[in-house]
N, C-alpha and C positions, 0 to 999 in steps of 0.2 A: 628408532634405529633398531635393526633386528641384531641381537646378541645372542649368542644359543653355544653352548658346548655340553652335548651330550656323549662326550667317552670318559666324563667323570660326572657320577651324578649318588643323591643320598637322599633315600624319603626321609622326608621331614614332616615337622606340624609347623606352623605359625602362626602367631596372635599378632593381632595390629594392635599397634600402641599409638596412642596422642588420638591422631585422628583414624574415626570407624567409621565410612561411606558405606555400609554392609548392606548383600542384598538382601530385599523381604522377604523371598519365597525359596523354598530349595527346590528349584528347579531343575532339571536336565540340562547339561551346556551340550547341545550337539552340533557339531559342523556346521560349518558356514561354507564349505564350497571346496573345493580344490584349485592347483595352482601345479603345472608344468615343470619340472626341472628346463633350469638350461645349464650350460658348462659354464663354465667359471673362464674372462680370459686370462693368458699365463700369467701369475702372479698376484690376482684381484680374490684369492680366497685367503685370508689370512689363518692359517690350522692353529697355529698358539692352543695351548690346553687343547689339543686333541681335536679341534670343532670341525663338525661335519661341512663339508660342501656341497654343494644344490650337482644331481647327476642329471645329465641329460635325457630329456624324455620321462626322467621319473614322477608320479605323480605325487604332489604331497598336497596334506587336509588342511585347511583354514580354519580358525575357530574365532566369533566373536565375544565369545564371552567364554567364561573361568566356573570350575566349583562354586558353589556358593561359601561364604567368608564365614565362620563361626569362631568358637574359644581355641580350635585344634585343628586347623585346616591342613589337611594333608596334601603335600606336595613332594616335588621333586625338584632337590638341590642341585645345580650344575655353575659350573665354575667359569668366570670371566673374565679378563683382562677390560679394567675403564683409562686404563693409561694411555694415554697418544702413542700412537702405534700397535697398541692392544689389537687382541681379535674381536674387541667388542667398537669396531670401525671411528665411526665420527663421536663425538663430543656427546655427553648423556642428554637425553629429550628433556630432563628436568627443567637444568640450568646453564645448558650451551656448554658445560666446561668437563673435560677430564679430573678425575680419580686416580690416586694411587693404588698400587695394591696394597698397600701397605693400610690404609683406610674401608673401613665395615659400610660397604654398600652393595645395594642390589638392583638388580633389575623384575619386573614381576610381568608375567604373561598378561595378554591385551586387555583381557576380561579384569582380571587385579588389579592392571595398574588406572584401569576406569578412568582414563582421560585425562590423564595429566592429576586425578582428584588427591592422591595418594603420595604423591612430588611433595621429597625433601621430608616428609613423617618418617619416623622409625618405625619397624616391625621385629617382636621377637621371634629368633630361630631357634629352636629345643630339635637335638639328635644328638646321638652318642654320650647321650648322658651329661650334655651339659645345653646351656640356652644362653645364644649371642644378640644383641640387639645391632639393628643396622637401620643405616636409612636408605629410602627410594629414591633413585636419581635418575631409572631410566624402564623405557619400556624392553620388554620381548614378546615383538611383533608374532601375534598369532594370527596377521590375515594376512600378512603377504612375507615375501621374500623368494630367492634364487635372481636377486638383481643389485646393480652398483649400490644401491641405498641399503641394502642389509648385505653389502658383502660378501653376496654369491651363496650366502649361507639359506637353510631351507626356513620356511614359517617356526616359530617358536611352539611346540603343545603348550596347552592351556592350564598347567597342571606345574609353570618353571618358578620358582626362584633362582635366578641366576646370579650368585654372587662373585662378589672379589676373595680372593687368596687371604685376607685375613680374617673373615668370617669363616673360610674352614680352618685357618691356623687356631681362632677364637673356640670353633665347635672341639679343639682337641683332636683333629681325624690327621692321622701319620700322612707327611706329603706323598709317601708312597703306594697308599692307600686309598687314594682320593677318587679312583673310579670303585671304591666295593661300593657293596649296600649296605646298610644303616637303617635301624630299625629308631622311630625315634620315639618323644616322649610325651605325653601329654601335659598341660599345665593346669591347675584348679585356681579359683577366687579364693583366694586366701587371705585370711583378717589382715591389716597393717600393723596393726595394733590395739590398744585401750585407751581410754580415757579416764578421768576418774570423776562423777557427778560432783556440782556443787547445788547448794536449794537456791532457789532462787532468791532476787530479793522481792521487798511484800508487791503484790500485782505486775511483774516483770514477765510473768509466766502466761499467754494465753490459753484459756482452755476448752474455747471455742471448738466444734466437734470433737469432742472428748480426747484434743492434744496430751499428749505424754509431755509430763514437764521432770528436768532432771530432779534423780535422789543424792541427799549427798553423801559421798561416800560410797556410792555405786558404784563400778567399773561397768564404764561402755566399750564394748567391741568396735572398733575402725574399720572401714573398706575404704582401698582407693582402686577397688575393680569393681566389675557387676558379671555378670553369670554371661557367656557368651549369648548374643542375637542371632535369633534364625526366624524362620517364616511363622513361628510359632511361640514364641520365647515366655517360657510362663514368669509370669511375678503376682505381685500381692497389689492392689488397689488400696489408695488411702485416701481419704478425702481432705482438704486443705481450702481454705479460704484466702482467694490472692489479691481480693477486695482492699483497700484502706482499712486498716485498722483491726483485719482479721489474722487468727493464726497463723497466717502463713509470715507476719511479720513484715521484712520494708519489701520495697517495692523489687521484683521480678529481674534475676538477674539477664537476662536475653537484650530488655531493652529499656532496664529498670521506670520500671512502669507497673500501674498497677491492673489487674483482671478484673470485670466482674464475676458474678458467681456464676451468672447467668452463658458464661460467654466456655465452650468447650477446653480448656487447658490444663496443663500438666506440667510437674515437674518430675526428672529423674533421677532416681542416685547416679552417684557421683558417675560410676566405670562408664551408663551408660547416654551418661549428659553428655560425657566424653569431650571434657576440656568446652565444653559450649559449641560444640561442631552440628548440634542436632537444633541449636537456636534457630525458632520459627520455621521448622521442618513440622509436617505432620505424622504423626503418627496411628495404626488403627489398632483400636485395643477391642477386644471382643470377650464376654463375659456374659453369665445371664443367657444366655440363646441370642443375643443380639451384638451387633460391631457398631462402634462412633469413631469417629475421627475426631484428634483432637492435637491442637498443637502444641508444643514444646516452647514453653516461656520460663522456665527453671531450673536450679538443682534441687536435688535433694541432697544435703550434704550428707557423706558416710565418712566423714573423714576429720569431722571433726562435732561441736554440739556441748551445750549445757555452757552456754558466755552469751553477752547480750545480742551477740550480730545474729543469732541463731534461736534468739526467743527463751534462752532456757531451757530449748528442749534437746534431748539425747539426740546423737547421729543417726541417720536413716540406714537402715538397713543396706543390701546391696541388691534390691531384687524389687523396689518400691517404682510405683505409679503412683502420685502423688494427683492426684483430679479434682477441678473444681466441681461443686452440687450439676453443673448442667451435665457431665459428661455421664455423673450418676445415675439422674434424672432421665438422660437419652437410652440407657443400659437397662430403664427399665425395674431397678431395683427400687422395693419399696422403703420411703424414706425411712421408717425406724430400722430398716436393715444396713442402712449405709454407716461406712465407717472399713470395712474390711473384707476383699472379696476376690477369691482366686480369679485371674485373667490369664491370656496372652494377650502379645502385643510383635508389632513388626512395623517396619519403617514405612510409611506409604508411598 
């Protein structure tokens, strides 16, 4: 369903929350085609919030795809009606059903809302100095519109978040303000908090590839984020045995089961395990002058650590690749070098 009111709109940044479908490469999103104005018949363009109508003869761009997704994706906020009768036409693409305005949802341009993948997840909005969380419930059509199904209105830019009246009531922006512009904010991986170490008890602790087992008395730093994903996302390589009986402790949270050593896999911290949405997804990490591929069967916990579900050992960092010997082995590093080794990595 195409939704679009651009005579109120505010750059923003956004971060996805819950679930991160994010693309691998930072690409160029360029046109997909164009698309004719036609007239609207009387009465079939609904204006509510200001929203533009498809002009006759006019040409407009089509875009199939969106910016690429990072920690700080910059867009442009434009305002919606999802209530029956709204200027945002039929029933949201998510879940067949109307919104209040009165309820924190959006809509995200074609490329965003990537097929439905992103329905019903929350995403945070940061501008004017404050940051609202909302969830997806519909798309804004960047390859078609100026027709009964998107309401006479034109294609969505690729570049919308288009929400409901109480996400801008939420961001703090005066109702009578709602068409300025707005500078927004960025947001950092910031700790959650501490932990505090206990010692283990006697052989609870594996130390198998020279694992860190908790101090007691330590204070461990928490993340329940990871460093935003891009076609190059650096982090740290750790090595981990997901074998029976190795350091990496019980069996593989994806499909609890356990790896050999031999077989390419990984685990991630926590932000970019992201809720388990990357279970059995590959990913290609490149290091060493060379790239493997290897899939995603774990967390790394950063959010918690040093209790028995966790081996004893401290929280994972927020930036950790966690790699079985084979993924090592393919990278090419020599075995006494293994253990820790700047990478990137990106979704496959």
């Amino acid at each position: 369903m195409k939704i679009l009111s651009l005579g109120a709109f505010v750059f923003i940044l956004f971060i996805l929350f819950v679930t991160d479908v994010l693309q691998a490469e930072a690409q160029a999103c360029k046109p997909s085609g164009h698309i004719t104005g036609k007239k609207p018949p009387p009465g079939q363009c609904n204006k509510e919030n200001d929203s533009d109508c498809c002009v006759q003869g006019k040409p407009y761009t089509t875009y199939k795809c969106s910016p690429p997704v990072t920690g700080n994706t910059k867009a442009v906020l434009t305002i919606n009606s999802f209530q029956k009768g709204g200027d945002g036409g039929g029933p949201s693409e998510c879940d067949n059903q109307y919104h209040s305005d009165d309820t924190p949802v959006v809509a995200l341009s074609t490329g965003w809302y990537s097929g439905g993948s992103r329905c019903l997840n929350n995403i945070k909005i940061s501008a004017n100095g404050r940051t609202v969380t909302a969830m997806v419930v519909d798309e804004c059509d960047s390859t078609m519109g100026c027709d009964e199904d998107h309401d006479y209105q034109p294609p969505c830019p690729n570049n919308i978040v288009d929400a409901s009246k109480a996400v801008w009531k939420a961001l703090g922006v005066p109702e009578d303000n709602w068409g300025d512009v707005l500078r927004a904010e960025a947001q950092a991986c910031k700790p959650s908090g501490h932990i505090t170490g206990k010692k283990p008890p006697p052989g609870q602790c594996n130390k198998e590839n020279d694992s860190d087992c908790c101090v007691q008395g330590k204070p461990y730093t928490t993340y329940k984020c990871s460093p935003p994903v891009t076609g190059n996302t650096k982090a740290v390589l750790t090595i981990n045995s997901f074998q029976k009986g190795g350091d990496g402790g019980g069996p593989s949270e994806c499909d609890n089961q356990y790896h050999s050593d031999d077989t390419p896999v990984v685990a991630l911290s926590t932000g970019w395990y992201s809720g388990g949405s990357r279970c059995h997804n590959n990913i290609k990490i490149s290091g060493n002058g060379r790239t493997v591929t290897a899939m995603v069967v774990d967390e790394c916990d950063s959010t918690m650590g040093c209790d028995e579900d966790h081996d004893y050992q401290p929280p994972c960092p927020n930036n950790i690749v966690d790699a079985s010997k084979a993924v090592w082995k393919a990278l090419g590093v020599p075995e006494d070098n293994w253990g820790s080794l700047d990478i990137t990595w990106t979704d496959a």
